[in-house]
C-alpha positions as CSV (number, residue, x, y, z in Angstrom):
1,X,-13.3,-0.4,15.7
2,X,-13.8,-0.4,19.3
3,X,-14.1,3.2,19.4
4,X,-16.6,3.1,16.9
5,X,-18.9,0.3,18.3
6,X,-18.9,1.4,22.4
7,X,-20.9,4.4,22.0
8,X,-23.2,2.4,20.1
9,X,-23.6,-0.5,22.5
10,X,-23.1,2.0,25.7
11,X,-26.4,3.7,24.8
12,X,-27.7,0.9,23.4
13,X,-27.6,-1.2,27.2
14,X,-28.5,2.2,29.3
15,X,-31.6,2.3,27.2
16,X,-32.7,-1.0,27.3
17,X,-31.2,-1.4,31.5
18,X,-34.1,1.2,32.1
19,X,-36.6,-1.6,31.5
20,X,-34.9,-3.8,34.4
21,X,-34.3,-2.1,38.2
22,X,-33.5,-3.8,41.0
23,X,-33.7,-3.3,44.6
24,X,-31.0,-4.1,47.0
25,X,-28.2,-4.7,44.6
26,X,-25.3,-2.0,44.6
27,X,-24.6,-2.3,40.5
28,X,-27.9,-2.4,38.4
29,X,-28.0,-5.1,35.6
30,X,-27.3,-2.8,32.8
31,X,-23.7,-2.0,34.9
32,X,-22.9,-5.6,34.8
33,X,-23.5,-5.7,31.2
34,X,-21.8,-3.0,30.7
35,X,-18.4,-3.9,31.8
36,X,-18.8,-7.2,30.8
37,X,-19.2,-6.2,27.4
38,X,-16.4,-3.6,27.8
39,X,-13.8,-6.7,28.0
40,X,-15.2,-8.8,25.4
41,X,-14.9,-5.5,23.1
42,X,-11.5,-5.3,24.0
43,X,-10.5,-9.7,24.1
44,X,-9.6,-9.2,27.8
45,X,-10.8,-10.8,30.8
46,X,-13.5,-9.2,33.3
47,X,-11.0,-8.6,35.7
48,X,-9.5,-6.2,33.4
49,X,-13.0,-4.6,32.7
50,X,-13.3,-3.9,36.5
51,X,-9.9,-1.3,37.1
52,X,-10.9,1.9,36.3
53,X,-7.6,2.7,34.3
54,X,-8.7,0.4,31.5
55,X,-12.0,3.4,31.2
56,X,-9.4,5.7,30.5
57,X,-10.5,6.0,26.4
58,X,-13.5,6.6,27.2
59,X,-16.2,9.4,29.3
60,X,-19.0,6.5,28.6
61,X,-18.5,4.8,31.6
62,X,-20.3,3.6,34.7
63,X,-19.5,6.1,38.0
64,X,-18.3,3.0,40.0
65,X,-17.0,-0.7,38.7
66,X,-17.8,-3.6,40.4
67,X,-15.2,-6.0,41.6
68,X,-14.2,-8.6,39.6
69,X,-15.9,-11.2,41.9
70,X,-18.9,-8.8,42.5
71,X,-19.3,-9.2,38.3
72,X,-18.4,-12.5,38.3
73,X,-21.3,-13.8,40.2
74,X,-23.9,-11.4,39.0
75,X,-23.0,-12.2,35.0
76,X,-24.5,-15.5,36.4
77,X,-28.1,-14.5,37.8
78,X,-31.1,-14.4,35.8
79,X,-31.6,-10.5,35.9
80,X,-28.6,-10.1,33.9
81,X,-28.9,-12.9,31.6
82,X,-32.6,-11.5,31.0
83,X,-30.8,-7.4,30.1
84,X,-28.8,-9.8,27.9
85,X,-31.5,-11.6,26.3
86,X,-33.6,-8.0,25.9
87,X,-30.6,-6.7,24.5
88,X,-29.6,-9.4,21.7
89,X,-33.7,-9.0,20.7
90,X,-33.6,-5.3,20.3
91,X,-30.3,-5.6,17.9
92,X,-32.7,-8.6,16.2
93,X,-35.4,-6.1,15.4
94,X,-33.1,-3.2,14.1
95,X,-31.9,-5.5,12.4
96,X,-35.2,-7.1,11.0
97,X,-35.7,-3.4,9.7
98,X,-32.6,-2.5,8.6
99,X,-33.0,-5.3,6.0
100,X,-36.1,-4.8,5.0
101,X,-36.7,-3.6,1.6
């Protein structure tokens, strides 16, 4: 299933990140969210997320990972819990339209 849903949810953040850039920060928003949601896909901590030889299934990857602590503290700032909210929206309104008859 995994394999199935990252492509999905990969393109899905980059598309929405593009609405949210910061200065000054090393991993943009839609980075963070990205490996964070690479661990929850795969029920392992975000440590795990952060070594690059638990990308190896995958070319749909960021260029760099953050450290574990580097994600740890940015998963709690409101630029990333913003990308997150954008993000749970957008899959509301597919799937607003996806039900409609």
């Amino acid at each position: 299933m995994e394999r199935e849903l990252w492509p999905r949810l990969y393109h899905l953040v980059m598309e929405v990140g593009q609405t949210l850039r910061l200065t000054d920060v090393t991993y943009q928003p839609h980075i963070i969210v990205l490996v964070f949601l690479w661990a929850a896909l795969h029920d392992r901590p975000v440590s795990w997320a952060c070594d690059e030889r638990n990308w190896a299934t995958t070319t749909l990857r960021p260029a760099t990972l953050p450290d574990p602590s580097t994600l740890s503290r940015r998963l709690r700032r409101v630029d990333t819990a913003m990308l997150m909210r954008a993000l749970v929206q957008r899959c509301a309104r597919k799937e607003t339209r996806n039900s409609s008859p």
